[in-house]
N, C-alpha and C positions, 0 to 999 in steps of 0.2 A: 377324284379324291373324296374319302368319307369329312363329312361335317367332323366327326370328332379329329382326323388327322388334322385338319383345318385350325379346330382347336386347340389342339396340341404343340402345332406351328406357333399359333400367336401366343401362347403362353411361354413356347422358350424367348421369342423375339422380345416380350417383353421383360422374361428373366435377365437378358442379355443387355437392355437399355435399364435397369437397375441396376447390375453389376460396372456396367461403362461408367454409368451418375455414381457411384463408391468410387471407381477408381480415381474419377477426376476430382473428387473431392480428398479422398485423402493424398493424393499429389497435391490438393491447394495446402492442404495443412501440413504436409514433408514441405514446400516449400515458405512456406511462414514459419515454421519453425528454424529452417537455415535465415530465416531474414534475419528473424528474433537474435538467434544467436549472433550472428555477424554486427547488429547493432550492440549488443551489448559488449562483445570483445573491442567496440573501438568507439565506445561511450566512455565518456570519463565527468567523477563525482566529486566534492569538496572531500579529501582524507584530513583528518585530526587524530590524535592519540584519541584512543579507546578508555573512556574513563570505567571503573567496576557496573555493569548492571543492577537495577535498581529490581525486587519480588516483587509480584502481585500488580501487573497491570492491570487498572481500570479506568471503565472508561467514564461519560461527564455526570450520566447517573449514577457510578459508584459499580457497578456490576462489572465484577470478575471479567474479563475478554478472553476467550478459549478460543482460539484459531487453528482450525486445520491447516495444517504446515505440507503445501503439495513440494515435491522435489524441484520445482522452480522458482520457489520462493528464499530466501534467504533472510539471516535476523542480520538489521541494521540500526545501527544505535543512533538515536537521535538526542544530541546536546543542544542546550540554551541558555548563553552565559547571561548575567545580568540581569536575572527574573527577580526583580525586588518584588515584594508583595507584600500586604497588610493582615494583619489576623484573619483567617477565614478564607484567605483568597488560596487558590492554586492556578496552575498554571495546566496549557492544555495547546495541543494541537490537532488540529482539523485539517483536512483534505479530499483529494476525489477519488481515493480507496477507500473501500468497506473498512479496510483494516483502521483508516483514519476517520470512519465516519461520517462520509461521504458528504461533507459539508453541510452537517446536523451537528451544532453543536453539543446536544444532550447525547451525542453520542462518539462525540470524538476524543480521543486518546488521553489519559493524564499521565504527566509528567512525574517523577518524583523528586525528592530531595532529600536532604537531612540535615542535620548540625554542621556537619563537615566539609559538605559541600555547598550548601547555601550561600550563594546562590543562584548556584547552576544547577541545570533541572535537566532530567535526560529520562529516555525511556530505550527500549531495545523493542521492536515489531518486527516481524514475516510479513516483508514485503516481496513482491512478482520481480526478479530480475529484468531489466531490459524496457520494464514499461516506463512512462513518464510519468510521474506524481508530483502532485502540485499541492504545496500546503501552507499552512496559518500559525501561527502561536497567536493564543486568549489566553486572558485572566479571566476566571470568574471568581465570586465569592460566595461561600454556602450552595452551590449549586442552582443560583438564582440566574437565568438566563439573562437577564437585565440588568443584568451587573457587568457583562463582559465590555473587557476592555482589550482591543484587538493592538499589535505588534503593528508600528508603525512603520514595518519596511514595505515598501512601497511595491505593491502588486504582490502576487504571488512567491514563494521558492519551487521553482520547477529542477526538479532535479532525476536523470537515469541513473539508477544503481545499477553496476555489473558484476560485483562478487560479493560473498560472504562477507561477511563484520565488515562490512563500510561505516565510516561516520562522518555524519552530515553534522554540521559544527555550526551556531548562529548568534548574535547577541542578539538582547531585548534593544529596541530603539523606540525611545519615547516619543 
């Protein structure tokens, strides 16, 4: 047998243990994706009525939030009854999604409000169906990091979303 057939041998064998390592890898991720799904059809969320969506989320620095919105992610409304505050102050939630600002205050989600509703604060985010998010409500004031004053429920809200406009419902507890 010529050196080059030799060559040519070990270059299909290795095409062939490249294509194996693909295949078992996209069977790992067809199969994470049936997990995914199977958790999230038998996941279950806090439901509350749907109060109207609030324009112009931003986030603790003030800057606009523009999220690319993939086909797995869904917008879920997040309320917070009882957010008294003081001139200056708003309100704000943090978590261990980018979309929440991955537990950076100066970059985690604000809430809004108005006359009307005052003073329950809500915001609407694309969040990942099926994953676990863990989050915070803060006050701060003027955007002064040393001014937050954190939600006295004790530990975290951990919560799975599994479909579209869910609404996760909370009071302020002093």
């Amino acid at each position: 047998m010529s050196a080059e057939n030799n060559d040519g041998i070990k270059e299909l064998q290795s095409m062939q243990k490249m294509l194996d390592d693909l295949e078992s890898k996209i069977s790992f991720i067809e199969q994470r994706k049936r997990e995914i799904r199977s958790a999230s059809n038998s996941s279950s969320s806090t439901y509350a009525e749907a109060t109207p969506s609030m324009n112009g989320v931003e986030n603790a620095a003030g800057a606009s939030i523009q999220h690319e919105t993939p086909a797995q992610q869904e917008n879920i409304t997040i309320i917070l009854k009882n957010g008294q505050t003081t001139p200056g102050q708003e309100i704000f939630v943090i978590g261990n999604l980018k979309e929440l600002g991955e537990w950076k205050p100066n970059a985690a989600l604000k809430l809004k409000t108005d006359q009307n509703s005052y003073p329950t604060w809500n915001t609407v985010v694309a969040l990942r169906l099926g994953e676990e998010i863990k989050f915070k409500f803060f006050k701060m004031a003027n955007n002064d990091i040393n001014s937050i004053q954190w939600d006295s429920h004790p530990g975290d809200y951990t919560r799975v979303f599994s479909k579209d406009n869910e609404t996760f419902e909370a009071t302020w507890t002093n």
